[in-house]
Steps between C-alpha positions, in 0.01 A plus 500: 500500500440611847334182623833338354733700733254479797504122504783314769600314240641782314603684812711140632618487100650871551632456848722186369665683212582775712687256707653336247627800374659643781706159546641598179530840573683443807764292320574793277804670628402876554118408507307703732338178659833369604557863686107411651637182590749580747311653772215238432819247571593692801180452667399127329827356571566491893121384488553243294835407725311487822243252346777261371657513789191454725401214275891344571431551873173324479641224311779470668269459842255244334810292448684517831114450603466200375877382526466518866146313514698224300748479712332510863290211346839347368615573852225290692473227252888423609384559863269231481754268318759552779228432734372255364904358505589544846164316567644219318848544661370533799275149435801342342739562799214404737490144300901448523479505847233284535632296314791450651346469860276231337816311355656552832172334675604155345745401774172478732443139276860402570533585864112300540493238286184339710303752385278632216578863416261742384513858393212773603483860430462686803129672427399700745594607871295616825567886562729389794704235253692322766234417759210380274460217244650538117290383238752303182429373183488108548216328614385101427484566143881546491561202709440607831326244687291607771345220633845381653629792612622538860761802441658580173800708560525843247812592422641859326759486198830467761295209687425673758175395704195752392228273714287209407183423306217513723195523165518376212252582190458363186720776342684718838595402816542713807836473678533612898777673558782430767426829688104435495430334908410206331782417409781279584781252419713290695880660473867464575827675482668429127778260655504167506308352812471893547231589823132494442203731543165624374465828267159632501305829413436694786226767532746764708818444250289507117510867475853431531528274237661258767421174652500284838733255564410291795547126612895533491656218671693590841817603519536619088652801425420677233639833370320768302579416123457095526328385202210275565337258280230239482559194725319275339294377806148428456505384157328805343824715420806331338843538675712794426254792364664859576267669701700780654711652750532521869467901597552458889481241780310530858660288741349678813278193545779150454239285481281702233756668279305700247654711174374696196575372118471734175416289253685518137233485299353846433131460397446826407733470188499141383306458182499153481508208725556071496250280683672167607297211518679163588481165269240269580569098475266259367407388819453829622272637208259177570448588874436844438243371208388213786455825755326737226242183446429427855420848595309544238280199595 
């Protein structure tokens, strides 16, 4: 009989049915356990408060935790998207006006009809832009034929005179600039029968951004904001390409007048630019062809 009460089975057996009876003792009015119960209560029940309550604050943490992780993430996920549509804005607007500088560009055909019009990206520029040559996007597989070129003018969106063609490749062609020394073009005032001269690039006026005008007949007068354009003389520039404006005139020398020209083409921001290369007749094509053969023999 001892061994029975000694074992933990007995002893777990015991401890249960004393609890069980003091829950129903303590739902007895006037039972002693509920008078036991109160102080216990007392002492169990702000306990017992402080953990619920601890256990709200935690929970209540985790989820404004992980509320504001989903939102920060929300928050750069629509960063990127407006990014990503102001890129696309930005690209958008940036093709309208291209566009319409492009559409613009077609009056070039109508004002030369002699001449075959092609459109070249501009690709790259020297670190001083205006002074050294400007590589485009057209070379002889675009239609660009180099073995009869003298001078091909290069003109901006407004038809403005960039420079000429001075290389051509099979896919680029590099384009001298009017500033560049190397340059020049036969010019006149924008009148009819207006007064002749020479614009070239000029090592002491580049930085500038200005050019030389020399060769102006005797007796001309010309005042600072006469537009000048190409004369036509020579036969490598058509007649009547805007090439700029006359800054100021030196007269101290009558029978070498001498003046400066900013040129209306700004290199720096034109994007794309129109090689002009003139129509060739039968005739002519089979004397270039007659040329091409006899040098080569």
């Amino acid at each position: 009989m001892k061994k029975l009460f000694s074992t933990k089975w007995f002893i777990v057996l015991a401890v249960s049915l004393a609890l069980v009876a003091g829950v129903v003792l303590s739902f007895i009015p006037n039972s002693p356990i509920a008078f036991l119960k109160k102080p216990v209560s007392a002492i169990v029940s702000p306990v017992q408060a402080f953990v619920m309550n601890s256990g709200n604050v935690i929970s209540d943490f985790w989820a404004a935790l992980t509320d504001g992780m989903a939102i920060r993430e929300e928050n750069e996920n629509l960063k990127d998207q407006i990014a990503d549509l102001r890129y696309q804005l930005t690209q958008n607007e940036e093709a309208a006006i291209r566009y319409e500088e492009l559409k613009d560009a077609f009056h070039i055909r109508d004002t030369f009809s002699n001449y075959d019009i092609y459109g070249a990206q501009v690709l790259s520029r020297e670190a001083d832009e205006w002074f050294s040559v400007i590589r485009v996007g057209a070379g002889s597989n675009d239609g660009i034929d180099a073995q009869s070129m003298e001078a091909f003018p290069v003109l901006d969106v407004e038809m403005n005179l960039v420079g000429r063609v001075i290389e051509v490749g099979s896919s680029d062609s590099m384009v001298l600039p009017l500033l560049h020394e190397g340059f020049s073009v036969a010019c006149k005032v924008n009148v009819v029968n207006g007064a002749t001269m020479l614009v070239s690039g000029d090592a002491s006026l580049k930085n500038d951004g200005l050019c030389l005008v020399t060769r102006i007949e005797s007796g001309t007068v010309i005042e600072p904001g006469t537009e000048i354009v190409t004369s036509g003389e020579g036969g490598l520039f058509p007649e009547g390409i805007p090439v700029g404006t006359i800054v100021d005139v030196d007269y101290s020398n009558p029978l070498a007048i001498t003046a400066t020209l900013k040129p209306n083409s700004d290199i720096g921001d034109i994007e794309d630019v129109f090689v002009m290369i003139p129509y060739q007749t039968e005739e002519e094509e089979a004397s270039d062809e007659t040329e091409v053969t006899e040098n080569a023999g």
